[in-house]
RODO-779646 format. One record per residue: x, y, z of N, C-alpha, C, O in turn. Coordinates in steps of 0.05 Angstrom, whole numbers, padded with zeros to 5 digits, always signed. Atoms other than C-alpha are relative to their C-alpha. Layout:
! residues N
XYZXYZXYZXYZ
...
! end
This chain:
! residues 116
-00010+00027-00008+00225-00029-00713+00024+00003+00018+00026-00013+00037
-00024-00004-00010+00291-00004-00690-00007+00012+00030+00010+00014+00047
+00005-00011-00030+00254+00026-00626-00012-00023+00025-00008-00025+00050
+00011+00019-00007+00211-00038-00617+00027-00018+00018+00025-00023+00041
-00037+00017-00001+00297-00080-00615+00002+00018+00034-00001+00005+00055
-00014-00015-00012+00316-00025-00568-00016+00001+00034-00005+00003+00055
+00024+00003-00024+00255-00030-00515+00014-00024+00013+00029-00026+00033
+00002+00038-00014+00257-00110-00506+00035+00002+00004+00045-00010+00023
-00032+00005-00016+00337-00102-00501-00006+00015+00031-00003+00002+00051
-00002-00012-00022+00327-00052-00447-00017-00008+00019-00013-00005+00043
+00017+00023-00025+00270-00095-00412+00013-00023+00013+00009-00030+00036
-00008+00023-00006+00306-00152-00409+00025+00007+00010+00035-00011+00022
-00023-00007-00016+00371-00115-00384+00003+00011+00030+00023+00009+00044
+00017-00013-00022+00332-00079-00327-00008-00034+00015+00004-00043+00035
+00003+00030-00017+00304-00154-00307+00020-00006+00006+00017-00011+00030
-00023+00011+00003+00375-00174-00311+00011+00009+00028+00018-00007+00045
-00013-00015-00016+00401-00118-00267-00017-00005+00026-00004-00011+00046
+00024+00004-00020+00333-00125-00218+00012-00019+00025+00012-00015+00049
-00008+00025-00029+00364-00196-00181+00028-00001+00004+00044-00020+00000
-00031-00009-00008+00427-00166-00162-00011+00008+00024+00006+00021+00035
-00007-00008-00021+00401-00152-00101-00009+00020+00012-00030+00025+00001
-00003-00029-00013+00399-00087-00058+00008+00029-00019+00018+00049-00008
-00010-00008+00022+00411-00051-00126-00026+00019-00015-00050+00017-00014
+00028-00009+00022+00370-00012-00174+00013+00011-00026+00031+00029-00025
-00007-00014+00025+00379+00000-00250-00006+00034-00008-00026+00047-00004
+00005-00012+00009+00395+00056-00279-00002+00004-00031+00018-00008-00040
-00004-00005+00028+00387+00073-00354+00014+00034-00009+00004+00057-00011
-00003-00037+00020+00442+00128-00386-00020+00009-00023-00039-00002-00035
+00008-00012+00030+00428+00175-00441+00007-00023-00024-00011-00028-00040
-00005+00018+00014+00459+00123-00481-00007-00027-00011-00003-00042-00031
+00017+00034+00006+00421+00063-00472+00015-00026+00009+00010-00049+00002
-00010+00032-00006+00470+00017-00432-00011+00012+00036-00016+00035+00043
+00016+00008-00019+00443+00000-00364+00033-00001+00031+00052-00017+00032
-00022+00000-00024+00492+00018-00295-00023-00008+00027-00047-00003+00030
+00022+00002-00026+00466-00005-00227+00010+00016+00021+00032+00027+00022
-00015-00024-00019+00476+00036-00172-00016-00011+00031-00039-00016+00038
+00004+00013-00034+00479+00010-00094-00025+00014+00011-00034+00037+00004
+00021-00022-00010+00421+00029-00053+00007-00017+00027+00014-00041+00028
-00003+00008-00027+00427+00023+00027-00024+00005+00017-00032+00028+00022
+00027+00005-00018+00365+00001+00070+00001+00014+00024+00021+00026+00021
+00011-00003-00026+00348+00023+00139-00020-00009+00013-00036-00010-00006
+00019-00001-00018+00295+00005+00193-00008+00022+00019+00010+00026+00035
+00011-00012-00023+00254+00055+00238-00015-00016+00018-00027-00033+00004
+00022+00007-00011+00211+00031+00294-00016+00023+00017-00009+00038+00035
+00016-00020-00015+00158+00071+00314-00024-00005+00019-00044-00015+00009
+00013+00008-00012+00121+00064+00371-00030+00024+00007-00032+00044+00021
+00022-00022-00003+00049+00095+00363-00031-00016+00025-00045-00036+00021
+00015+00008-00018+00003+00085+00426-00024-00005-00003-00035-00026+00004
+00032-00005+00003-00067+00110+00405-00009-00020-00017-00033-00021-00019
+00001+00030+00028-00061+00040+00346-00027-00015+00024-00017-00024+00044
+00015+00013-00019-00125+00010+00388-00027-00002-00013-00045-00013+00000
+00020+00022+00020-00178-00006+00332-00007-00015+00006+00012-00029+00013
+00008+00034+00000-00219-00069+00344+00001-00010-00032+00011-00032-00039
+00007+00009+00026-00235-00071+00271+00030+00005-00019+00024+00000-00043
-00025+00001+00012-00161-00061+00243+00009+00025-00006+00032+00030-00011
+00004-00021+00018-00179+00007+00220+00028+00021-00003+00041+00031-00021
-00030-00013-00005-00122+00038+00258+00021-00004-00018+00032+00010-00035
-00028+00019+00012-00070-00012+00236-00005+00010-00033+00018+00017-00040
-00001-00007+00024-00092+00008+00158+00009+00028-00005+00026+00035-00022
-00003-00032+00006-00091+00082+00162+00029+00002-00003+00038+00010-00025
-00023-00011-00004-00018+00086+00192+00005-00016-00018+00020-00003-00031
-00014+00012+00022-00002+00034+00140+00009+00009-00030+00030+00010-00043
-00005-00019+00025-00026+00072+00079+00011+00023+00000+00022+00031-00020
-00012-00011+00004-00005+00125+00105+00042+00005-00003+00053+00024-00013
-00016+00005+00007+00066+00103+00107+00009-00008-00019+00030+00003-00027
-00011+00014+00021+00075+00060+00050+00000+00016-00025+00013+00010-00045
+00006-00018+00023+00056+00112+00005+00022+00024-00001+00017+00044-00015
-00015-00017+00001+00114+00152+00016+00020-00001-00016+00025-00024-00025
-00026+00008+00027+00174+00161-00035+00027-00015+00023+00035-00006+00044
-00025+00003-00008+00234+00120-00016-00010-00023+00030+00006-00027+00049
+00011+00015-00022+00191+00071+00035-00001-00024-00010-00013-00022-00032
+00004+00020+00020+00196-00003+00010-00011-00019+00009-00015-00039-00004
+00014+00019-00017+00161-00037+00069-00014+00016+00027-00005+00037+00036
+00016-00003-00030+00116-00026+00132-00015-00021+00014-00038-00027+00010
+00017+00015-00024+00098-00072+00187-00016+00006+00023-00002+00020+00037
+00019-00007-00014+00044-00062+00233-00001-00016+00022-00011-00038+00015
+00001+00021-00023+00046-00098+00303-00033+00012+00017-00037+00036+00023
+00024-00007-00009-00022-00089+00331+00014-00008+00035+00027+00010+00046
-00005+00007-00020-00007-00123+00395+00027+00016+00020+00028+00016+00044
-00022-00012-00023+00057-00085+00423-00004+00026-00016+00012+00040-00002
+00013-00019+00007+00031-00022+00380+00029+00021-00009+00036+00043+00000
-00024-00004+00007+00097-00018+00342+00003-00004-00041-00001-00023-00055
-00012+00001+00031+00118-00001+00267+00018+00009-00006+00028+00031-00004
-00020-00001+00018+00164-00019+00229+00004+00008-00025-00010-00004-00042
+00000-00017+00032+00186+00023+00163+00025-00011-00011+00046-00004+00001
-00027+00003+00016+00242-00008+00113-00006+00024-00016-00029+00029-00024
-00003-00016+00016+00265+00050+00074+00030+00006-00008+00048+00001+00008
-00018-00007+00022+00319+00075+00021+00007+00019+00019-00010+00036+00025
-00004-00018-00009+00364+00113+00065+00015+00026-00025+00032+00020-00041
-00008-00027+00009+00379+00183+00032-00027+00006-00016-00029+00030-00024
+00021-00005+00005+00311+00179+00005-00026+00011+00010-00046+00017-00003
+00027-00001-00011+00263+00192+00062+00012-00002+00030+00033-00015+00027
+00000+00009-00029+00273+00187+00144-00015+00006+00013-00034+00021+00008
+00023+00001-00021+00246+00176+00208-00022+00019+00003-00047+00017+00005
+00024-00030-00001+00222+00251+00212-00022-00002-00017-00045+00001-00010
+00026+00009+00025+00182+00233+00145-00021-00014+00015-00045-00008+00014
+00015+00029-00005+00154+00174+00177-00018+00012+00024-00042+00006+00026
+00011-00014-00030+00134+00212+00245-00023+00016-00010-00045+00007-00005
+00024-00013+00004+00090+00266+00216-00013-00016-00021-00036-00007-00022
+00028+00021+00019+00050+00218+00166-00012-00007+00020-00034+00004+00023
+00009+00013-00020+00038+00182+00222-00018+00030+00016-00040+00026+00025
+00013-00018-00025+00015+00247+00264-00016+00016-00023-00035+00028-00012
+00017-00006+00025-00018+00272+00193-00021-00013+00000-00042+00000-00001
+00020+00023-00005-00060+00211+00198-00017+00001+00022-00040-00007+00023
+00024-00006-00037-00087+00229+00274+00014-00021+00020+00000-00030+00038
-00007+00018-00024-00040+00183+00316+00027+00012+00003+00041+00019-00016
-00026-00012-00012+00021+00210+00359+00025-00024-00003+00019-00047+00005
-00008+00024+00001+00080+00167+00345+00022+00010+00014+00025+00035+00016
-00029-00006-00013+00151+00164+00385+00023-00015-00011+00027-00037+00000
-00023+00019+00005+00211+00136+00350+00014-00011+00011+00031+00004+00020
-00010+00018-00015+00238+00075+00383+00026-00014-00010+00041-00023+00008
-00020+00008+00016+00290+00051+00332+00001+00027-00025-00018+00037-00037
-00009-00006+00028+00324+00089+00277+00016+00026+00004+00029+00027+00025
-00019-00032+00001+00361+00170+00262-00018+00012+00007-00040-00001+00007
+00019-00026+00013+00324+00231+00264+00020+00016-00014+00043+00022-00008
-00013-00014+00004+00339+00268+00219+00003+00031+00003+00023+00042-00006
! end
């Protein structure tokens, strides 16, 4: 029972901590709940070969981005043949983002963001 108490406290302290924002909970060894800052970035990557009629393109480079650790968004511009990656900086960068993309079968050139 005493583990059952200890769960739903720590669910409901995690929700708590969750709409703070740009933030993410952590849980100590101890069982009280610290949040710890996290800082966003944008890349844009401009990949040419994106030229699919049927979308197919635009999915590939998608999954293959979003599926990366530390990635928390990807936009896909079909029309100016431009993506955009939000990601957790110290988690993952541009370079990451470049070979997925060229892993996948499309050459990309970074237009916005670091290399790292």
């Amino acid at each position: 029972m005493k583990n059952i108490t200890r769960s739903v406290v720590l669910a409901a302290t995690l929700v708590s901590a969750a709409v703070l924002g740009p933030a993410m909970a952590a849980v100590t060894t101890q069982g009280s709940v610290q949040t710890v800052a996290m800082r966003f970035a944008q890349a844009v990557i401009h990949i040419p070969g994106m030229t699919c009629s049927n979308h197919s393109c635009a999915t590939t480079v998608y999954m293959s981005l979003i599926r990366l650790k530390g990635v928390m968004g990807v936009g896909v511009d079909e029309s100016t043949q431009n993506v955009t990656v939000k990601y957790i900086i110290g988690r993952t960068n541009p370079a990451v983002f470049l070979k997925a993309v060229k892993d996948a079968g499309f050459p990309g050139t970074l237009v916005r963001g670091k290399r790292a």
